[in-house]
C-alpha positions in Angstrom: 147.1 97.4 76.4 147.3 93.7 77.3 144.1 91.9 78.0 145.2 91.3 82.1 145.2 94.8 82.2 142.6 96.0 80.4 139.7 93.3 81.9 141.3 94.9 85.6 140.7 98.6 84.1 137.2 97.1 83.1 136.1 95.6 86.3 137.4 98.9 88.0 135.5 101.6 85.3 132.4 99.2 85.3 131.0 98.5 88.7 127.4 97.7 87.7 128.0 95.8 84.3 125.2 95.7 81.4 123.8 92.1 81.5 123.4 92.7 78.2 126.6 93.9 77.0 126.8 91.7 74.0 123.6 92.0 72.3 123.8 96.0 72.9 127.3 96.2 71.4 126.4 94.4 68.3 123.5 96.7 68.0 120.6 94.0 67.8 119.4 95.7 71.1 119.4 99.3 72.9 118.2 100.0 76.6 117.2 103.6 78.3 120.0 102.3 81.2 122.7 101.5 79.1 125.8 103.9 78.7 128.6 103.0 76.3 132.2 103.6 77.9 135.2 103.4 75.8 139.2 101.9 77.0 141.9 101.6 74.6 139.6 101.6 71.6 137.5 99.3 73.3 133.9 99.5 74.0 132.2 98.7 77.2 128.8 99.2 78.7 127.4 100.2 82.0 123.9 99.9 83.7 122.9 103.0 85.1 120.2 101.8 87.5 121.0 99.0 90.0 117.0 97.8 89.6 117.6 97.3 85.5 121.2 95.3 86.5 119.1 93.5 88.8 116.0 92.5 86.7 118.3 91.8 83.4 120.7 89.5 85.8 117.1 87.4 87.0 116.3 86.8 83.4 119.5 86.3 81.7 120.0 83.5 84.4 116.2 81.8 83.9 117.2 82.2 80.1 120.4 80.3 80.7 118.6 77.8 82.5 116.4 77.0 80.1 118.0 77.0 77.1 120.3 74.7 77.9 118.8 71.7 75.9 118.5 74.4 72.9 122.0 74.7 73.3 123.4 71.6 74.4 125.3 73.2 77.4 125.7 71.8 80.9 124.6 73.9 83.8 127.6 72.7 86.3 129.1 76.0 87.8 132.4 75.4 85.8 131.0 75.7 82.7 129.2 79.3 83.7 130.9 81.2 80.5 129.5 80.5 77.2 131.3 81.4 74.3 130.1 84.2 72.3 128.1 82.8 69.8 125.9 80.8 72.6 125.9 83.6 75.0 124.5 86.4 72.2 121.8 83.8 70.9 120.7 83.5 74.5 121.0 87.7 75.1 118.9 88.5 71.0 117.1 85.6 70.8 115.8 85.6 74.3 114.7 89.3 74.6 113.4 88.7 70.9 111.0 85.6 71.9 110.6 88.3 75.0 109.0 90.6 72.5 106.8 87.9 70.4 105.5 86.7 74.0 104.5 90.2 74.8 103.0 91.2 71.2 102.1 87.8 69.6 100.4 89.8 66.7 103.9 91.2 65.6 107.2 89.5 64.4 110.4 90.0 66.4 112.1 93.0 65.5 115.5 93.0 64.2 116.6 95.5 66.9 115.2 95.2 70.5 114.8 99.1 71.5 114.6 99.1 75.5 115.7 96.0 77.2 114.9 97.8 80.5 111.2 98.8 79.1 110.7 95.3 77.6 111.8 93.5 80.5 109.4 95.9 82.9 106.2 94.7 80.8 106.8 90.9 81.1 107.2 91.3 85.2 104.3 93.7 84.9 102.3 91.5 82.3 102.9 87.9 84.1 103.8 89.5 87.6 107.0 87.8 88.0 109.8 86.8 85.3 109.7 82.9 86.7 106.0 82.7 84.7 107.3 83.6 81.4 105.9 81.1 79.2 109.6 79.9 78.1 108.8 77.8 75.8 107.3 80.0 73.4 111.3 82.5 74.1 112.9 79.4 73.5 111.5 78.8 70.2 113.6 82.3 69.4 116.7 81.7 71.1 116.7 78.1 68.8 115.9 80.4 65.7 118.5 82.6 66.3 121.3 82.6 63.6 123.8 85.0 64.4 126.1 86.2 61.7 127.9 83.7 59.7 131.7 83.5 59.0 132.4 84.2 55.1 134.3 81.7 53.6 137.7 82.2 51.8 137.8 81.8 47.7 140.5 79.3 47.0 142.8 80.6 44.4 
């Protein structure tokens, strides 16, 4: 299948899209709301509750926002895609400084296990995801080392 085709089989199969998608299909994060789909041998993920696509879109966005100094991006509308390495330190190691905001006692866990449940206690905890103390997520999102690229033996 070629990719025009597939991301048009995509868009049609996935209406409501998981905010999330990355950081769920590299399984550093699961959510109650998220249902894996399959195309061609390709994964996808869908958001089963228009309230957890909504509240995931809000904080994804504010994490964007501000983690652009921690990731030396520009916030013009042209530059809205990241690539992946950016946009999966922004989805693992913001729900991960998420998790050390909301249970400072504990490390961040090396798998997030509801996005939806974690994101439901910060807007219950600080009443409204703009009052997220974002300095202390962005501390996570700098720490964040995704995996690193193996290097070829020279023969």
């Amino acid at each position: 299948m070629d990719q025009d085709a597939f991301r048009e089989t995509y868009r049609d199969l996935n209406e409501r899209f998981c905010a999330f998608e990355k950081a769920v299909l590299t399984n550093q994060c699961t959510c109650s709301k998220a249902e894996k789909f399959c195309i061609a041998e390709r994964e996808g993920v869908h958001c089963s509750s228009d309230e957890g696509q909504t509240q995931c879109l809000e904080l994804l966005e504010l994490l964007r926002e501000q983690a652009r100094f921690a990731l030396k991006t520009s916030s013009t509308p042209e530059k809205r895609l990241l690539p992946h390495g950016k946009a999966i330190r922004i989805q693992v190691g913001g729900l991960r400084g998420l998790h050390c905001v909301l249970t400072p006692e504990q490390q961040p866990p090396q798998v997030i296990d509801d996005i939806f449940g974690l994101i439901s206690r910060a807007r219950a905890q600080f009443g409204n995801l703009n009052a997220l103390p974002f300095p202390q997520i962005m501390q996570q999102i700098a720490a964040y080392q995704g995996k690193t690229r193996s290097r070829r033996r020279e023969r």
